[in-house]
N, C-alpha and C positions, 0 to 999 in steps of 0.2 A: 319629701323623702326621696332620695334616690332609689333606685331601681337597675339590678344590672340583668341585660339581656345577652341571647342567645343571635345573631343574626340566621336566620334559619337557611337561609343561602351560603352564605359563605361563612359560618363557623366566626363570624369574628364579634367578640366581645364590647355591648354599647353599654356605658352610665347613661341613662335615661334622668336628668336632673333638672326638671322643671322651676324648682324655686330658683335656680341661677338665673333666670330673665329678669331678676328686680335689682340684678348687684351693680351698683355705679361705675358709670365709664366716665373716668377723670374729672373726677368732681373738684370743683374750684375752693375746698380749703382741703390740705391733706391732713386725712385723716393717721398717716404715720409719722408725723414729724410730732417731736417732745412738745405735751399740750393737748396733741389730736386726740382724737377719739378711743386710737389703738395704742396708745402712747402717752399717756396722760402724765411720766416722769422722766426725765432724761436717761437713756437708754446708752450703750455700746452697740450691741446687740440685741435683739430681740425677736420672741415667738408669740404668737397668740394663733387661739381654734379660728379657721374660718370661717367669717360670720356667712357665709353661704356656699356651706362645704359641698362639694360633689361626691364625695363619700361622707357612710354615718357613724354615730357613736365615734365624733373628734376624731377619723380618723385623715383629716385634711388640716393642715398646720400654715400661716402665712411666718415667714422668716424675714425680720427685719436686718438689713445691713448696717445701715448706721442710721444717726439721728439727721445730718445733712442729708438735704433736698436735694441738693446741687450735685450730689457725690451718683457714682457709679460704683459697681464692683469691683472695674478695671481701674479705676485714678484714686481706690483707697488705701491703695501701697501697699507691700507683703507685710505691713505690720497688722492694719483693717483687714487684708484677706484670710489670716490668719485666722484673726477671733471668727470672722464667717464659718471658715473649716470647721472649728471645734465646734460651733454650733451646730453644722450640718449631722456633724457624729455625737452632738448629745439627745438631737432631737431622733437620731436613726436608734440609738441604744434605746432610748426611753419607747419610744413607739414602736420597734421590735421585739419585745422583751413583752407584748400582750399575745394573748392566744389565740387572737381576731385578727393578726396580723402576719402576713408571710413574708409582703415583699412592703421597703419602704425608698420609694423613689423621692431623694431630691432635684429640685429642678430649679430655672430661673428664665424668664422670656422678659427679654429686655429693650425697653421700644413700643411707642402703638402699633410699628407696621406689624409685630408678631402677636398684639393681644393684652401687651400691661395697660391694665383697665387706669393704675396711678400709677403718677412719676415721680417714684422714688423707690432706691435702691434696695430692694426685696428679693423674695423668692417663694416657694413653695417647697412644700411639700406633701405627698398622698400616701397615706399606710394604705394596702391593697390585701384583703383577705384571701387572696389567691397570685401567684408568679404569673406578671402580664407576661404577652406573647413577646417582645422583642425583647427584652434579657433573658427569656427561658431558650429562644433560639441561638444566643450567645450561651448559654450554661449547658446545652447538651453535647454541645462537642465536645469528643474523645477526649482532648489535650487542651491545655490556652494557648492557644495563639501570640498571648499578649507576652507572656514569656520567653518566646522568638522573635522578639522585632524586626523588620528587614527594612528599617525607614527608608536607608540609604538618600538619596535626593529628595525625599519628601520630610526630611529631618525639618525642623525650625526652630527649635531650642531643647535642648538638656542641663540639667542641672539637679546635685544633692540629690540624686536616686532617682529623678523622674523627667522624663521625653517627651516634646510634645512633635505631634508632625501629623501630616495631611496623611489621612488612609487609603487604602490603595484603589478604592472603586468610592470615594466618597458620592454622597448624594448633592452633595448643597458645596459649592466652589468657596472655596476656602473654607471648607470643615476641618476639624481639628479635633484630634483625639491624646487627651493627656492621658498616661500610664506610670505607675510605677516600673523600675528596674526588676526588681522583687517582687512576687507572687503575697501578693499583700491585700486579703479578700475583701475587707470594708473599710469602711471609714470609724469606726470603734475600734478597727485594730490595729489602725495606723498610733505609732508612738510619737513623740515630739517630734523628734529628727525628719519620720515622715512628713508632720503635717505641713512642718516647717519648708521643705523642699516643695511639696504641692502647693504651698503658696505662694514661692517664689516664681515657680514656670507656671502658675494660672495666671498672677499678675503680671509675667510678663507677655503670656500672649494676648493678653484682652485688653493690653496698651497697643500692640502690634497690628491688631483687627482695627483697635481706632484710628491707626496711623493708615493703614490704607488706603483707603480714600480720602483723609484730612476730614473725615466728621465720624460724629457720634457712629459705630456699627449696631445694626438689629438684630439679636441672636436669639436663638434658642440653647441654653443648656444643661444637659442633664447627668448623673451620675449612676454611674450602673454599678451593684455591689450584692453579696452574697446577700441569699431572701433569708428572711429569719423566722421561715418554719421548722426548725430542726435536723432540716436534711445535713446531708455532707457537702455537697454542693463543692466536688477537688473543682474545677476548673474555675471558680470564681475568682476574677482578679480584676480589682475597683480598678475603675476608669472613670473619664469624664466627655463625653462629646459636647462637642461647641459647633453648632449649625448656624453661620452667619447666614442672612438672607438675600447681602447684594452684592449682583455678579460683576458690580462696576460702580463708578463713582453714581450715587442716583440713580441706580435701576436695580429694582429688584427683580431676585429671580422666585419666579412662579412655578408651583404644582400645579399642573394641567390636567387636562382631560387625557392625554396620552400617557399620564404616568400612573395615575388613580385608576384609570381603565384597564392598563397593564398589570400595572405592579413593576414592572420596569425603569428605572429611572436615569434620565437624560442629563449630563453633566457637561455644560460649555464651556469650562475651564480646565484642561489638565491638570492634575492632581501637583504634577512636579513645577507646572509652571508656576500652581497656587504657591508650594512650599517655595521656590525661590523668591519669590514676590515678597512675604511674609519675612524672610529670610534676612534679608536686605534690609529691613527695618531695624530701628536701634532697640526699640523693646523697653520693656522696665530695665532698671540698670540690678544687673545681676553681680 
């Protein structure tokens, strides 16, 4: 059973989840290709409860992308990134829509160097019965932000309502933050038209990451969207961050002791040199 603490020092919020030490690190048959374990009938997409959830009571979900092994998120073209989408917002409606649930983060870590236990093209999600600290620190500003863009040189693509571009203090060299045009709170209440544009400029930047350095990129990403306790929550406006991990062809870049000791964080790459960089790439074909 999980367990969530209190850090009595610094106020910061642990899942204490012991039975996660028994969950397989890429086991040589997968278990989510059509047949496996998780997937035992040919699939588009697909959901199942985490078999060794970090939260209780189902509130941990694994999200399958496709039935190919070989596939990514990024080379399943806006028509596969699409059904992604609607899955991301059938599973945020169904798992928001309980009274145990406030906040429902999806996510995707893609790569061993960042933690996918299997290699195949998945994702997560966590229903959290309280608003974690990093989208509650984005939701109490006065105004959105994300409704005044000011990309300017950190632009890297637009398109059909939605922007993607490097943020202006990113933490991790070439991060990327996709937004809609429109004050558009989650992903339930994005309509066609939305989802359809958010899969266009997701697919075309997670071709762009991959063209960077001519191989597979390691990322981390997540989508931040209104919690579904009830509140009003004006300033919620879905987004997507994308935390690639390396700062160059074959090298990654490290969280260190100076940055976790601060809270400060060191970024070797200009923000705008990232966005030209990215820039300059041919992208999905839009």
């Amino acid at each position: 059973m999980s367990e969530i603490r209190v850090n009595s020092l610094s106020g910061a919020v642990v899942v204490v989840a012991g039975d996660r030490q028994g969950r397989p690190n890429r086991p040589a048959g997968c278990p989510f290709c059509p047949g496996g374990l998780e997937a035992p009938d040919l699939y588009d997409v697909r959901w199942f409860p985490n078999r060794w959830p970090p939260l209780p009571a189902g509130r941990a979900e694994v999200l399958l992308f496709s039935p190919d092994h070989g596939k990514s998120l990024g080379n399943l073209g806006v028509e596969g990134v699409r059904k992604v989408i609607d899955l991301w917002a059938e599973r945020t409606l169904a798992l928001g829509r309980r009274e145990d649930v406030s906040y429902v983060l999806v996510f995707e870590n893609r790569g061993a160097e960042v933690g996918a236990t299997i290699d195949h093209p998945h994702g997560q999600l966590y229903a959290f019965d309280f608003v974690p600290e990093l989208p509650r620190r984005e939701l109490d500003r006065s105004v959105c932000t994300l409704c005044r863009p000011q990309a300017g040189d950190r632009l890297v693509t637009a398109a059909d309502g939605w922007w993607a571009a490097v943020p202006d203090a990113p933490m991790w060299p070439y991060e990327i933050l996709v937004s809609p045009d429109r004050h558009l709170p989650d992903l339930p209440s994005a309509n066609d038209s939305a989802r359809a544009g958010l899969a266009l400029v997701l697919a075309d930047v997670l071709v762009r990451l991959d063209q960077l350095f001519d191989a597979e990129m390691p990322y981390m990403l997540w989508v931040h969207q209104r919690p579904t306790d009830g509140g009003e929550w004006p300033t919620a406006h879905l987004h997507l961050h994308i935390a690639p991990i390396l700062r160059g062809p074959g090298t990654q870049r490290f969280v260190a002791a100076g940055e976790l000791g601060s809270g400060v964080w060191f970024d070797p790459v200009p923000p705008e040199d990232a966005a030209d960089a990215l820039r300059c790439l041919p992208g999905a074909s839009l």
